[in-house]
C-alpha positions in Angstrom: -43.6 112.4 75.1 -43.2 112.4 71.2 -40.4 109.5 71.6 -43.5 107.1 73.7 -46.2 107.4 71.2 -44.1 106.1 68.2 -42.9 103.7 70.4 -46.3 102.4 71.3 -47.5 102.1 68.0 -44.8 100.5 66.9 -45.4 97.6 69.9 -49.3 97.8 68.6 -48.1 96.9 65.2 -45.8 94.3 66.1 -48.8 92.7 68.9 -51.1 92.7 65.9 -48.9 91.3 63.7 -48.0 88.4 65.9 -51.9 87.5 66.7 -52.7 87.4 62.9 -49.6 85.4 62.0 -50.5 83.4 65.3 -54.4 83.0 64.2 -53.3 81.9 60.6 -51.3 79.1 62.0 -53.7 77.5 65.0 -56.2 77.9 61.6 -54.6 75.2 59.6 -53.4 78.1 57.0 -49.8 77.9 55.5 -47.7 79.4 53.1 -47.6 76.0 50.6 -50.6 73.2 50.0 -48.1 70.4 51.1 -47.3 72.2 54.7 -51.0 72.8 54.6 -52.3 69.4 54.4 -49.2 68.5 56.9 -50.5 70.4 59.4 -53.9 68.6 59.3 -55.0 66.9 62.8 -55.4 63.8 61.1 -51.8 63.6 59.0 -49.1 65.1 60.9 -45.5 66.2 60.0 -44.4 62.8 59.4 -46.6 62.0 56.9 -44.9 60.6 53.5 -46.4 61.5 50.9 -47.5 59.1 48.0 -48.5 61.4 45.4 -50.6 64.7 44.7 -53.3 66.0 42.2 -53.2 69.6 41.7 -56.3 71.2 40.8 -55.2 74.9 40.4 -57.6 75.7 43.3 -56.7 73.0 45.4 -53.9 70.1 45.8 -55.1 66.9 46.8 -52.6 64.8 48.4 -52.2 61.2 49.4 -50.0 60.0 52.6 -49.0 57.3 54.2 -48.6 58.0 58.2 -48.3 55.8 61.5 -52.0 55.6 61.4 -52.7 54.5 58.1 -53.6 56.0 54.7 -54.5 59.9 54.4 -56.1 61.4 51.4 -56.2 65.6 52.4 -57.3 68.4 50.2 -55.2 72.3 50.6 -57.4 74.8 49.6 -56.0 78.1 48.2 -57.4 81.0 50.1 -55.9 84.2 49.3 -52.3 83.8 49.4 -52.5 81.3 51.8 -53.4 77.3 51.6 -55.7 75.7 54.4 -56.5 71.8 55.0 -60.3 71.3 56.2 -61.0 67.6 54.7 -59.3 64.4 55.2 -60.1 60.6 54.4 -58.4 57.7 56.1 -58.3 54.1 55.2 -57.0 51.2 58.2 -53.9 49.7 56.6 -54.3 46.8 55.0 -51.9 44.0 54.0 -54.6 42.8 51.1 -52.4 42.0 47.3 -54.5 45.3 46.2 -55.4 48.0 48.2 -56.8 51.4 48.0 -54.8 54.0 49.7 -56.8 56.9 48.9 -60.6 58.3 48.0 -61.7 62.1 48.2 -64.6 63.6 46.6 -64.9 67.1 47.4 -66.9 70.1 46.0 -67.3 73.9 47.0 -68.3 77.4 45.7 -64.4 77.4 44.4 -64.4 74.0 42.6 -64.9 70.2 42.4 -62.0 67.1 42.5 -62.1 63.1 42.8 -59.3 61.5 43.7 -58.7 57.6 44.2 -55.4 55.7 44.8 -54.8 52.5 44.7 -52.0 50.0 45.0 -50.8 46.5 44.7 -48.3 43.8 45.4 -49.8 41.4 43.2 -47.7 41.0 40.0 -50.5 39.3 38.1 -51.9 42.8 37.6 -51.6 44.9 34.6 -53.4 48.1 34.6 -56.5 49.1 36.3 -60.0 51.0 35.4 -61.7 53.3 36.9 -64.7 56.0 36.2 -67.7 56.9 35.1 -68.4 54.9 32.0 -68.0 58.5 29.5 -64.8 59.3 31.7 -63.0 55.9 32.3 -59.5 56.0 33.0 -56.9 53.2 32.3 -53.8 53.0 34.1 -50.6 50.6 34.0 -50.0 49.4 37.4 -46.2 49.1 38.7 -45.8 46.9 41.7 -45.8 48.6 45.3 -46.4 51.8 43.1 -49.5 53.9 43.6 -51.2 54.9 41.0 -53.8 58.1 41.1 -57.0 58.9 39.0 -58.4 62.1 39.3 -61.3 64.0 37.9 -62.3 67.6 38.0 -66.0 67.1 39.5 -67.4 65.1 42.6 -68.0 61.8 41.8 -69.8 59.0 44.1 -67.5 55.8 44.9 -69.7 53.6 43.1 -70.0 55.6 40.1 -66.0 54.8 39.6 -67.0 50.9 39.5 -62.7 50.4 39.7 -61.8 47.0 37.9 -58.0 45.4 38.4 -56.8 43.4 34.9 -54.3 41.0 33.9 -52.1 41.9 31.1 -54.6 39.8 28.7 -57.8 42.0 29.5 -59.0 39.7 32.2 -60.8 41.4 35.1 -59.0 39.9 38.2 -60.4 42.1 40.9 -63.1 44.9 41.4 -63.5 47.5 44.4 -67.2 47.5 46.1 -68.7 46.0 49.2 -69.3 42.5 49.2 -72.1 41.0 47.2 -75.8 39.3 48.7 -75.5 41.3 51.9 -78.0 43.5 53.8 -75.9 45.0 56.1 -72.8 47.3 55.1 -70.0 48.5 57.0 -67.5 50.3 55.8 -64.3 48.2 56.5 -65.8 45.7 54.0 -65.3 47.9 50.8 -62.3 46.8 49.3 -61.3 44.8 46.3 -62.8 41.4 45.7 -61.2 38.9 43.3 -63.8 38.7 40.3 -66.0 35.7 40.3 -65.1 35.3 44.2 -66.7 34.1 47.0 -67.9 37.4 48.1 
C-alpha cells in the first residue's frame, strides 16, 4: 500500500507539472522575448525579423511575415517573456515606407518604436521625435532603420522627415493634407511640397 501512495503523488506531480507547462504555452509565455513575440497570433514562426529594441523590461521587435509588417512587444514576466501587443502595416511597394510603429506603456515601463525603410537612393538620413528628443539617422538602401524612445509617444508628436544628403526635406510621414476625413491606410510618407 506504501509502494501506491508514492506512486500516486509522483503521477500528481508530473499531471501538475504538465498543465502549468501546458497553460504557460497556450498563454503566449516563453522562455526568450524573440520565441515570445513568435508565438503571437498575429506574427507566426516564420516571421523574419528586421530588428529589435530592448528595453530591459521589454524587447520590441519588428518582422516581416506573409501578411505584412509586424511591430510586437515581449514582456518580461518573472522568468518568463509574454507577447500581448502587436501593430501591423499592409505592405507597401512605396520608395519609403514605414515598417513599424508601437507605443506602449504599463505599470512596468514605457517604449516607442518606429521603423522605417526605403528604396530611394536620393535619401540621406531621416528625423524623427519630439522636437527636445529628435533623432537623426543615416539611411542605407533596403535597410531598416529603428528609433526608439523610453516613454509613449503619439505618432504625430514624431513629425518623421526623410532628407537628401544636402539637408533638403524630401519626404515627411502624416496623413494627407486639406482632408476631413482620415483613414488609416493614408498615413504614409508624402514627398514634401507634394500634391497631397
Amino acid at each position: 500500500m506504501g509502494k501506491f501512495k508514492f506512486d500516486f503523488k509522483i503521477i500528481v506531480v508530473v499531471v501538475i507539472f504538465i498543465v502549468l507547462v501546458f497553460s504557460f504555452f497556450s498563454g503566449n509565455y516563453r522562455f526568450t522575448p524573440l520565441a515570445a513575440a513568435k508565438a503571437h497570433f498575429d506574427v507566426g514562426m516564420n516571421a523574419v525579423s528586421l530588428g529589435d529594441v530592448d528595453f530591459g523590461w521589454s524587447h520590441i521587435y519588428v518582422f516581416n511575415t506573409d501578411n505584412g509588417p509586424r511591430t510586437v512587444i515581449s514582456i518580461k514576466s518573472l522568468f518568463l517573456w509574454r507577447a500581448p501587443a502587436a501593430v501591423h502595416f499592409q505592405s507597401s511597394t512605396d520608395e519609403i515606407k514605414t515598417v513599424g510603429w508601437m507605443s506602449y506603456f504599463d505599470k512596468k515601463g514605457q517604449a516607442t518604436v518606429f521603423a522605417v525603410e526605403t528604396s530611394n537612393p536620393t535619401i540621406a538620413f531621416i528625423e524623427a521625435g519630439p522636437p527636445n528628443e529628435r533623432i537623426r539617422k543615416e539611411v542605407k538602401v533596403d535597410t531598416p532603420i529603428i528609433f526608439s524612445w523610453n516613454r509613449g509617444l503619439q505618432f504625430n508628436n514624431l513629425k518623421p522627415i526623410a532628407f537628401s544628403t544636402d539637408g533638403t526635406p524630401l519626404y515627411e510621414y502624416r496623413y494627407p493634407e486639406n482632408t476631413t476625413v482620415i483613414r488609416s491606410e493614408e498615413l504614409k510618407w508624402y514627398s514634401v511640397g507634394g500634391d497631397k
